[in-house]
C-alpha positions as CSV (number, residue, x, y, z in Angstrom):
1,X,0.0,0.0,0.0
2,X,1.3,3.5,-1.4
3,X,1.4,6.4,0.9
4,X,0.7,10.0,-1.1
5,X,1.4,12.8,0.8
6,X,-0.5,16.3,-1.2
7,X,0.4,20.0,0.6
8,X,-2.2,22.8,-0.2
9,X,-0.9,26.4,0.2
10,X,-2.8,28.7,2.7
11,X,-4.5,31.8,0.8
12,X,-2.2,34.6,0.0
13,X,-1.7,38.2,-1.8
14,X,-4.8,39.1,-0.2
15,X,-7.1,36.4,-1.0
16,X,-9.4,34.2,1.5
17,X,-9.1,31.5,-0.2
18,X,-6.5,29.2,-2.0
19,X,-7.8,26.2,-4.5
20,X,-4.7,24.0,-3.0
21,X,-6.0,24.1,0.3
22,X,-9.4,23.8,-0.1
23,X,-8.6,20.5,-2.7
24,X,-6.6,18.6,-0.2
25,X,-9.1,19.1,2.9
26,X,-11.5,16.7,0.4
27,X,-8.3,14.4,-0.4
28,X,-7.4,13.6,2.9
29,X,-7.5,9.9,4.1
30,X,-9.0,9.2,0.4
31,X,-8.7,5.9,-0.8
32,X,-6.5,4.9,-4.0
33,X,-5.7,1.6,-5.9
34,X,-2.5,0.0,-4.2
35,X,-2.5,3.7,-1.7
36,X,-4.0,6.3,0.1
37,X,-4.1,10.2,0.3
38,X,-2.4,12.3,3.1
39,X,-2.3,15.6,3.4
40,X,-0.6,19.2,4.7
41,X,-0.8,22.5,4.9
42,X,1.6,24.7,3.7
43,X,2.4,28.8,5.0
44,X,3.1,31.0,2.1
45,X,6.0,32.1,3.3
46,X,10.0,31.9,2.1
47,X,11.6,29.0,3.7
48,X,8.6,27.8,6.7
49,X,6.9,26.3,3.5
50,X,9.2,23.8,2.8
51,X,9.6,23.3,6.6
52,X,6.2,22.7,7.0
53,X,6.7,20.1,3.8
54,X,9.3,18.0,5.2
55,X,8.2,18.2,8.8
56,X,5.0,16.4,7.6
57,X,7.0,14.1,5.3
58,X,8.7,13.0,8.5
59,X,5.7,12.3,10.7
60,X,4.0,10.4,7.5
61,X,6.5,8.4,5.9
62,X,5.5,8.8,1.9
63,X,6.3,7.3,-1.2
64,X,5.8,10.4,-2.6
65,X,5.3,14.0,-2.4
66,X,3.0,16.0,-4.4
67,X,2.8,19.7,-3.9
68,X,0.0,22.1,-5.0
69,X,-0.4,25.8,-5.4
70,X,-2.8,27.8,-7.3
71,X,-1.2,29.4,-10.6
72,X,-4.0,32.2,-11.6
73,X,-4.0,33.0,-14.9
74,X,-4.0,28.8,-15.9
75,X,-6.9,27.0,-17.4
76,X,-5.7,23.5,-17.1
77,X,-3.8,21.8,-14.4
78,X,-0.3,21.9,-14.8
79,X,2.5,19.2,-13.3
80,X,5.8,20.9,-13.5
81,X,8.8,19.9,-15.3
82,X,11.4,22.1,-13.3
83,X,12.4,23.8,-10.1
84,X,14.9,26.5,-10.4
85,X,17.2,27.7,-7.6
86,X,16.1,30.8,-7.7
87,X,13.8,33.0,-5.4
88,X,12.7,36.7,-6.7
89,X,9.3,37.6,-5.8
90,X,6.8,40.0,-7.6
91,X,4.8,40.5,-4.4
92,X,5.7,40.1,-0.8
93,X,5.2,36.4,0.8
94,X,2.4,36.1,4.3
95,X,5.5,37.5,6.7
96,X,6.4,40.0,4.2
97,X,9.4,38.6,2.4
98,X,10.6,40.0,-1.3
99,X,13.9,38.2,-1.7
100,X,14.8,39.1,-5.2
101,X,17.2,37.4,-7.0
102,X,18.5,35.2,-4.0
103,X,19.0,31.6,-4.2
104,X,17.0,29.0,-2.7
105,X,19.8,27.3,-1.3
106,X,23.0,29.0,-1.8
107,X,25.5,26.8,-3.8
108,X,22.8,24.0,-4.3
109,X,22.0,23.1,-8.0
110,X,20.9,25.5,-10.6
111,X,17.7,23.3,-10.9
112,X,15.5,19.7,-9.8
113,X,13.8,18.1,-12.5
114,X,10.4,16.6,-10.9
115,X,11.0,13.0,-10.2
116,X,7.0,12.2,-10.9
117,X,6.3,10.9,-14.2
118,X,4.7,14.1,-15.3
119,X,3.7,13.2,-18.8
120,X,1.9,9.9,-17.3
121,X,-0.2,12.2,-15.1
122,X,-1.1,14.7,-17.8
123,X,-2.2,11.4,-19.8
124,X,-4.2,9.9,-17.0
125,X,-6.1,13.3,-16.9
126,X,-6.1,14.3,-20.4
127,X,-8.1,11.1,-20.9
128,X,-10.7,11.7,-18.4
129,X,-11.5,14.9,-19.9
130,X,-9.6,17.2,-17.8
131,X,-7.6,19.9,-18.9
132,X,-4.0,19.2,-18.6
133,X,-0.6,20.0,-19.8
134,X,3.1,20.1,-18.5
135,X,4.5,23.3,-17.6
136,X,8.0,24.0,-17.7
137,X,8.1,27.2,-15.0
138,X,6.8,26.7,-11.6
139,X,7.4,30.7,-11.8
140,X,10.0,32.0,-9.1
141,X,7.3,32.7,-5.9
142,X,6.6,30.2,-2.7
143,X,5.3,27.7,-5.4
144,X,9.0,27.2,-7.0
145,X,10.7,28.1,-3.4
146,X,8.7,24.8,-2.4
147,X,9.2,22.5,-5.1
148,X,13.0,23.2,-5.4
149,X,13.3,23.1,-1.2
150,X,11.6,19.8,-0.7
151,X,13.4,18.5,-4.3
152,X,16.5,19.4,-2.2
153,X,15.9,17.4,0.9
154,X,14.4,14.3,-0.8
155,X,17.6,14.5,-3.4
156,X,19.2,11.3,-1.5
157,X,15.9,9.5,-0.9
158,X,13.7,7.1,-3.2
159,X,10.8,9.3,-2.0
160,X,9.3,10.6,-5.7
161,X,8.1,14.3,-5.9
162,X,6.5,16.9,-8.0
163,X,4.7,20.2,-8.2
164,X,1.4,20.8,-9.8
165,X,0.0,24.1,-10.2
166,X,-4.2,24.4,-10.3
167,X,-6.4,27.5,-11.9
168,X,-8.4,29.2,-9.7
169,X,-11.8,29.0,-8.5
170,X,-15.1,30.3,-10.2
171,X,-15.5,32.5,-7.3
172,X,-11.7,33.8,-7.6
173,X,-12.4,34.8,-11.3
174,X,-16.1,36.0,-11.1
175,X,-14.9,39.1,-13.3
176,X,-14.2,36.5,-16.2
177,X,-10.5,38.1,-17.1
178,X,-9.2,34.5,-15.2
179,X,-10.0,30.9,-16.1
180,X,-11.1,29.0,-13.2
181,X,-12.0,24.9,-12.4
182,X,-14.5,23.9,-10.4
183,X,-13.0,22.6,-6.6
184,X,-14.5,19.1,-7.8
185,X,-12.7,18.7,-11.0
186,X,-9.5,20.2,-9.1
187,X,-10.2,16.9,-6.6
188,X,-11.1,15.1,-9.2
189,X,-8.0,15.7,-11.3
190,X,-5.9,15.6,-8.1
191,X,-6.9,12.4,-7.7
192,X,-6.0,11.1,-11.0
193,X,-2.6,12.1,-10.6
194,X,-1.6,10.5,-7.7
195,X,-3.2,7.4,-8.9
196,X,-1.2,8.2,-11.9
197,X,2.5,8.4,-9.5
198,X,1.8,4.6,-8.2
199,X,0.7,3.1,-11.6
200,X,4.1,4.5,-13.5
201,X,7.1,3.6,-12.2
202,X,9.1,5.5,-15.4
203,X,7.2,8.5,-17.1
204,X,5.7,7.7,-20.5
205,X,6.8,9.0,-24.0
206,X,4.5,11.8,-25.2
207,X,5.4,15.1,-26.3
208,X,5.1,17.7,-23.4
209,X,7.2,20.4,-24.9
210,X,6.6,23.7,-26.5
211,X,8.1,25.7,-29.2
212,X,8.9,28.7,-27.3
């Protein structure tokens, strides 16, 4: 039996809500083939989210690690390719923080690829319907500050992890400039991907890329 662990950031930049967190309060304990859901939450804040991260991979022993942020702006959901070590925020983080152009950790890698087969999620969700394509920036805010931190710590360990970023809610986007997904379909897709992680051991060989 497969242990998932799924973080969910806390709202942020002035928002009440955050899809992430709202998703994995419906995914916790759920029930997979061959595994099971647990989750976290995760501060939006420089450095205390990837605390937060591994201080809950500790307690729950996983097989893998997928985290979750909201990425407004994005139709589909999006498993990342690549964490970059690099942390330069447009707006401040929940204590305040605008590092710009500071590493994540200093002399660590330039980058992580994710070590989730990211191609065999956006498959698995592609043929249920749901929106879903690889993205190759996890942008350079908590979400990337996360995904290269924990891809950091688990760098020795068999412990597989990703990022996937989610659109927002209809009631984020009720002026219709944004895209939004329903919180079910988020689940839903959410779901499907960690299914997805225990079914492929290797990724599968589909065309994620883009021409520019």
């Amino acid at each position: 039996m497969k242990k998932i662990l799924i973080s969910g950031f806390e709202p942020f930049g002035g928002g009440v809500i955050n899809p992430a967190l709202e998703a994995v309060k419906l995914l916790d304990g759920a029930a997979l083939n061959n595994g099971k859901i647990v989750v976290c939450q995760v501060p939006v804040t420089r450095f205390k989210a990837t605390a937060a991260v591994i201080e809950a991979i500790k307690h729950h022993q996983p097989d893998y690690v997928i985290t979750v942020g909201q990425a407004g702006g994005r139709a589909a959901i999006t498993p990342e390719r690549i964490a970059i070590n690099i942390d330069d925020f447009r707006i401040v983080d929940n204590e305040g923080n605008q590092p710009i152009d500071q590493p994540i950790v200093v002399d660590g890698p330039d980058a992580y690829f994710s070590t989730l087969p990211i191609k065999a999620i956006t498959h698995a969700l592609q043929q249920e319907g749901i929106p879903c394509q690889v993205s190759n920036t996890a942008g350079t805010f908590v979400c990337n500050h996360l995904f290269y931190g924990v891809q950091h710590y688990l760098r020795y360990t068999q412990i597989g992890h990703g990022f996937i970023h989610i659109p927002l809610l209809p009631q984020q986007a009720m002026f219709g400039d944004l895209p939004s997904m329903s919180l079910d379909l988020i689940v839903t897709g959410l779901k499907i991907a960690a299914q997805a992680v225990i079914d492929n051991a290797s990724d599968v060989p589909l065309s994620g890329g883009t021409i520019c």
